[in-house]
Structure formats: C-alpha cells, structure tokens
C-alpha positions in Angstrom: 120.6 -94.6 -14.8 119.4 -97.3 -16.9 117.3 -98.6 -13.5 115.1 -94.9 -13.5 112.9 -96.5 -16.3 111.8 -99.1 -14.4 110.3 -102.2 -15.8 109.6 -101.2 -19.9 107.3 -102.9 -22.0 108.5 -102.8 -25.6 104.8 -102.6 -27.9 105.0 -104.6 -31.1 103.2 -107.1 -33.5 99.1 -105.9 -32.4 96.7 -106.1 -35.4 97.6 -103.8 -38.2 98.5 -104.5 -41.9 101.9 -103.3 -40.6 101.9 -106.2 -38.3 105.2 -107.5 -40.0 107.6 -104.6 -40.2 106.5 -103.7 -36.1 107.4 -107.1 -35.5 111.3 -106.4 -36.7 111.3 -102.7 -35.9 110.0 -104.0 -32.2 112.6 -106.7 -31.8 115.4 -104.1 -32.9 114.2 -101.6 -29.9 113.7 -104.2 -27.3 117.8 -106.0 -28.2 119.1 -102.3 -28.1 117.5 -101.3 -24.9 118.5 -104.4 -23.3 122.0 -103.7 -24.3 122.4 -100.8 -22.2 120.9 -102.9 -19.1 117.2 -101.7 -19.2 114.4 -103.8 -17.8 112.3 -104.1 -21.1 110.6 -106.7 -22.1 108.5 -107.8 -25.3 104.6 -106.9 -25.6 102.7 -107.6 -28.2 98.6 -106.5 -27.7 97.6 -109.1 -30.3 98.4 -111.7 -27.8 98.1 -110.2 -24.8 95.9 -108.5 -22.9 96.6 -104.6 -21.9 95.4 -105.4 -18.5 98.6 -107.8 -18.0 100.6 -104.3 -18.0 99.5 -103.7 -14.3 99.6 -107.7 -13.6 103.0 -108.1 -14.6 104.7 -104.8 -13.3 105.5 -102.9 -16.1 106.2 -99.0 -15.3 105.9 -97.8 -18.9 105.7 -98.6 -22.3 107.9 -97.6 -25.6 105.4 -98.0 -28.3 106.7 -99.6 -31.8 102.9 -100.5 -33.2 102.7 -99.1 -36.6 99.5 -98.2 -37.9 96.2 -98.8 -36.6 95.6 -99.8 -32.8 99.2 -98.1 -32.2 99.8 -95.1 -34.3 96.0 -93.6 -34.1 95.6 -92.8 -30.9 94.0 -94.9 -29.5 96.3 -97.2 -27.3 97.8 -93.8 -26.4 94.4 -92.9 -24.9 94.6 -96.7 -23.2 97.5 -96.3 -21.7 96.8 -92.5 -20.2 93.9 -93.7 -19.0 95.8 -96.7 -17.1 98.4 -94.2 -16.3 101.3 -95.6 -17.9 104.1 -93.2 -19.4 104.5 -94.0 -23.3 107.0 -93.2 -25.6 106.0 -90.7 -28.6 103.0 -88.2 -29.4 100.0 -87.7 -27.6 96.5 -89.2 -28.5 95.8 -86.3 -30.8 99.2 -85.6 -32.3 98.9 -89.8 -33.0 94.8 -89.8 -34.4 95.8 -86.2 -36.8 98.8 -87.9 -37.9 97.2 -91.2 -39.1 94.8 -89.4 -40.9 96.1 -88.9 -44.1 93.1 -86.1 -44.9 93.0 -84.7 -41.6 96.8 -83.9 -42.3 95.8 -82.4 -45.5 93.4 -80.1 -44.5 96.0 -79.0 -41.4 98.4 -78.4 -44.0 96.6 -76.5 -46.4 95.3 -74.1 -43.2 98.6 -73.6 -42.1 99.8 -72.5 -45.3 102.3 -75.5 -45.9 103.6 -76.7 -49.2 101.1 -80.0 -49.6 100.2 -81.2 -53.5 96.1 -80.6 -54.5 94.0 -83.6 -53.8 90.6 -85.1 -53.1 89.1 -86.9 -51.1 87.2 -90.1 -52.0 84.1 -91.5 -49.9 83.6 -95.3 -50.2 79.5 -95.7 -51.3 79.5 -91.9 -52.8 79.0 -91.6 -56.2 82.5 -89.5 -57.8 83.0 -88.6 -61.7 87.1 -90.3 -61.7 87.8 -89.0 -65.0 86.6 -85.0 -64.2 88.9 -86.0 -60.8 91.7 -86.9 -63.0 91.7 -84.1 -65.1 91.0 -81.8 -62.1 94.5 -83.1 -60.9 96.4 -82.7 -64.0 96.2 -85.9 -65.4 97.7 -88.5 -62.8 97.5 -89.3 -59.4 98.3 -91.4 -56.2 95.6 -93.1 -54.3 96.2 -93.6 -50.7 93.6 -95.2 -48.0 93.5 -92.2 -45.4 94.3 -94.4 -42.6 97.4 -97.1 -43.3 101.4 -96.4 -43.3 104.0 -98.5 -45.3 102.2 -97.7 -48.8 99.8 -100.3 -48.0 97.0 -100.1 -51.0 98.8 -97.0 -52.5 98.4 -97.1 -56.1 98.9 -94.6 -59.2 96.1 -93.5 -62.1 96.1 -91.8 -64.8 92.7 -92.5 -66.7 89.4 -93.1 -65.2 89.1 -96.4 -65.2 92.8 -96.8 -63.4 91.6 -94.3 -60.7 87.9 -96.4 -60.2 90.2 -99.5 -59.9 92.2 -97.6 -57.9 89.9 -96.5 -55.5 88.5 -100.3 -54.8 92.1 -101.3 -53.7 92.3 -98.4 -51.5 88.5 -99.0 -50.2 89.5 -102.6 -49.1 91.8 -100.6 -46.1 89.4 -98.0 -45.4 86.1 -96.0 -45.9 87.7 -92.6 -47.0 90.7 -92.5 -49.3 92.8 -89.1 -50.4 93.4 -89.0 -54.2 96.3 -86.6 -54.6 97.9 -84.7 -57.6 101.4 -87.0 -58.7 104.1 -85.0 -57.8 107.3 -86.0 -60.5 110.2 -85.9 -58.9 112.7 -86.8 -56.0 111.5 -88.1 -52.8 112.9 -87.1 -49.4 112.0 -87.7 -46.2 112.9 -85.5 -42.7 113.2 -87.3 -39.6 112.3 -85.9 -36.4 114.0 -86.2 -32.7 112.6 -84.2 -29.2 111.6 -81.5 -31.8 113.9 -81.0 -34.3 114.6 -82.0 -38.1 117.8 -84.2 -38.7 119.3 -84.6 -41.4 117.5 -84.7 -44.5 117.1 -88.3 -46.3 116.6 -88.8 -50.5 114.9 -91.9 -51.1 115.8 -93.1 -55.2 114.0 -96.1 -56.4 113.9 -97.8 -59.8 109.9 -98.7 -59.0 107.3 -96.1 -60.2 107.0 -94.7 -56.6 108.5 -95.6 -52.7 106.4 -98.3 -52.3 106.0 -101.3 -49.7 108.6 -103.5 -51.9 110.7 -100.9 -51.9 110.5 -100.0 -48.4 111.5 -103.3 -47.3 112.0 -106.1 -49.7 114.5 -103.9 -52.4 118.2 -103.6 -52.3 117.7 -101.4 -55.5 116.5 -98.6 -53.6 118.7 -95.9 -52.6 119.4 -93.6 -49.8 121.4 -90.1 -49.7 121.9 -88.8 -46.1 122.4 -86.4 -46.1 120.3 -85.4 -49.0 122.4 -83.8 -52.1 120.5 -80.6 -51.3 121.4 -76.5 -50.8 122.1 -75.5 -47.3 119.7 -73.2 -48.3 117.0 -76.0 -49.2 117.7 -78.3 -46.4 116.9 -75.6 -44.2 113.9 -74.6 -46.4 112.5 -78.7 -45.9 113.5 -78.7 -42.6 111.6 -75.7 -41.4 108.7 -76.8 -43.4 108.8 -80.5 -42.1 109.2 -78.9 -38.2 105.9 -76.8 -38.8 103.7 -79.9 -40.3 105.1 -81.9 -37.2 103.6 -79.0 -34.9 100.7 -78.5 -36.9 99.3 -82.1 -36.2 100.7 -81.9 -32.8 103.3 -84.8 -32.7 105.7 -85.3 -30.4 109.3 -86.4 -29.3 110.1 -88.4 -32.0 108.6 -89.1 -35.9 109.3 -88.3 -39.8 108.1 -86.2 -42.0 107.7 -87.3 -45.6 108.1 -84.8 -48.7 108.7 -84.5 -52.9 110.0 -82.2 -54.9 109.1 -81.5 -58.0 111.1 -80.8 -61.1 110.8 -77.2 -60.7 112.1 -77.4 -56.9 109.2 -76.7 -55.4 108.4 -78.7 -51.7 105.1 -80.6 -51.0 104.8 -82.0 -47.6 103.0 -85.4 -47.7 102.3 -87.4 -44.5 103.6 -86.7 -40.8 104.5 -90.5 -39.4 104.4 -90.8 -35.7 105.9 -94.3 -35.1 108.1 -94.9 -38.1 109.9 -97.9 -38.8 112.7 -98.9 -36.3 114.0 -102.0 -38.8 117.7 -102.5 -40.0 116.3 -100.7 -43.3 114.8 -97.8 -41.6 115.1 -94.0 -42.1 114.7 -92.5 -38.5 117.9 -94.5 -37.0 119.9 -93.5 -40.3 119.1 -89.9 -40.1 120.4 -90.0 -36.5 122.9 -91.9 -37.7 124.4 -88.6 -39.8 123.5 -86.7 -36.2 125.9 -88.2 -33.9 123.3 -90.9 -32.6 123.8 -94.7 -32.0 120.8 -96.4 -32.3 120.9 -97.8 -28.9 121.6 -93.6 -27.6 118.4 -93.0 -30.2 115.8 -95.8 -28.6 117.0 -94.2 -24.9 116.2 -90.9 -26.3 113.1 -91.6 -26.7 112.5 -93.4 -24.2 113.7 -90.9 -21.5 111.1 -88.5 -23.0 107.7 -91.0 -23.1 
C-alpha cells in the first residue's frame, strides 16, 4: 500500500558540484513516486532547513543528493540521528564510498581487481614525472571526493600531471592519481544486493566524462554488455564484493574497465547514482524486468 510510506520527502538540489544532475535525477523520482499515489514531496537542503522535516510531517526521506552533503555520509548520520528512515546505504557504506582512496585501499585489501595508483596530498611536495613513469606512462586524476567526473583529467608527462593535479586540488585536499586503463568501460548496477545487468559505456571523447555523461548524444550504451556469460558473471561477482567491501547498501553502481588483454579493474562504488532520463541504474533495471516507477518503490520500500 502506497499509504504505508507515509509522508516522503524526496532529497535533491543541496550544495554539491552535482547540484544540477540531483536536481533532474530528483524531479524524475519525486513524478514517478507520485504516479503510483505516494505522499512525496520535493526537498531540497540548500533551501531548506533539515529541521522543517519534523515541522512539516515528513515520515521519511528517499535521498537523491549526489555527492557531497548527500552521498558522504553525512545527511545519513543527520537523519539517523533525527530518526527518519532514508533510502540507500548507511553512513559508513555512504562516507567509504565517496572516498575515492578509501575505496582503493578496501579494494586492494580485499584482493579485488582495482588499477595501481597514488595518492596526491594538496601542499606536499611529489616528483610528477617519477609518478608518471611509476604508472606506466599515463594516467587519470580524480579529486578523492566528487562524482560525475567533476575535475577528472588525463596526463601523460609531468607537467600535464602537475597541471593536472591543480584542477583536481580546486575540489579537494587529496586526489588519487591512477594507472590509465585502455580499453572498454562498463559499469554494474546494483539493486537490494545484487548485480543487474551489465552496461558498456562507448564514447568518442578520450574518457566517460561529465559531457559525456550528460550533455552527448554520441555516447553509447550496450545493455546488456556484449560480454561472455562467463565474464558477466566474472564482473558481476567482482562488482557484488566491492559493493560489500565498502558496505553499501540497497541500491548503487559499480563502475569498471577492461583492458585490452581482458583483464577487470574495479574503479569507484557510487551510492546515489544518477536517476536522470540519461541514467544507467534505471536502464540496467530496465533489461531486469523493472519500470522505473517499480525501481524508485524498490528502493524506497527498503530505506
């Protein structure tokens, strides 16, 4: 019964640098749980305060905030402590998650496919052309702690990587530079525990960046992925472990490359993942049997 949720405040917008794709994937939830004749109701925490929760009855929450102030942990730990029911992983699952090198180092101790990489401390001195040749020549810079590719860049000589690095150092204070990976992109969604269908992601840009996350109609998706049965299962199981290992719940995506020789490396464990039109978590449950609106009351029933 739609009425056993009570009152739901749908979470979207707050303060991130993902402010823009929450706002659509936000919108999306809130139409398709209204559809089925739930009680939800926009919320977005950059414009109003949490406190207004209690004030204006709301039972629980289904959090769409991407990235920080939504995805780290900590509105999880807000609303626990103001006893509301959420939607999603815990506050650890959500702060290991967000952390790029945290995730890493999880990976690595579990004995999970993950490329070689290093870690990059804004105000420490580092030598970026011994770290280049270290990693074999070329890498990716990521800010540990943003989503949506947001001041991702490649190098391949030190003076790329130390311009690198100042991008990434605008977002945050430690940044992960990690061995390139050539090959094909893929990306396993996850739903009450278990993979879906796999997804390949193609794109004619040098990597799956922001643009081509949601501004490209040149990118490409395979669902599901023009894999083996007997490498789908091999990513799957791989992509369910990772998801354990940081201790995310309910709902997410794992993201992963191959490289040319068909060997698996397990990038980043997303915890609230896009919900937009464009997105890879409805399209994966899609090629499961899943509406969207039976998806969003999936989760929902499980926060």
């Amino acid at each position: 019964m739609s009425s056993n949720f009570g009152k739901v405040a749908v979470m979207f917008g707050g303060t991130s640098a993902e402010r823009e794709v929450s706002l659509k994937s936000g919108a999306a939830v809130l139409k398709a749980l209204q559809n089925q004749g739930i009680d939800a109701h926009a919320f977005d925490p950059k414009e109003q305060d949490l406190t207004q929760l209690k004030a204006l009855g709301f039972e629980r929450v289904f959090i769409v905030l991407h990235g920080r102030g939504g995805e780290d942990g900590t509105m999880q730990g807000a609303l626990q402590l103001a006893g509301f029911p959420y939607t999603g992983s815990g506050v650890l699952g959500s702060a290991l998650s967000m952390d790029k090198i945290r995730c890493k180092f999880l990976f690595s101790a579990h004995g999970l496919p993950t490329a070689p990489f290093v870690v990059a401390v804004k105000g420490e001195a580092i030598d970026h052309d011994a770290v280049i040749t270290q990693l074999n020549g070329k890498v990716m810079v990521k800010p540990a702690n943003e989503g949506s590719s947001i001041g991702m860049s490649v190098a391949t000589n030190g003076d790329e990587l130390k311009a690198a690095l100042e991008l990434a150092f605008q977002y945050d204070a430690a940044v992960l530079v990690e061995q390139w990976i050539q090959g094909r992109e893929f990306t396993v969604s996850m739903l009450d525990g278990q993979a879906l269908p796999v997804i390949e992601m193609r794109t004619p840009r040098a990597f799956y960046d922001y643009e081509a996350k949601y501004q490209s109609n040149s990118t490409e998706y395979l669902c599901p992925a023009p894999l083996s049965a007997e490498q789908t299962l091999l990513l799957q199981q791989a992509a369910v472990a990772a998801f354990k290992a940081v201790d995310a719940k309910v709902w997410g995506r794992v993201d992963a490359m191959m490289d040319e020789a068909g060997n698996f490396y397990l990038l980043e464990v997303n915890t609230v993942p896009g919900m937009t039109e464009k997105s890879l978590v409805p399209m994966a449950a899609k090629a499961a049997g899943y509406s969207f609106e039976q998806l969003v009351r999936k989760v929902l029933e499980q926060s």
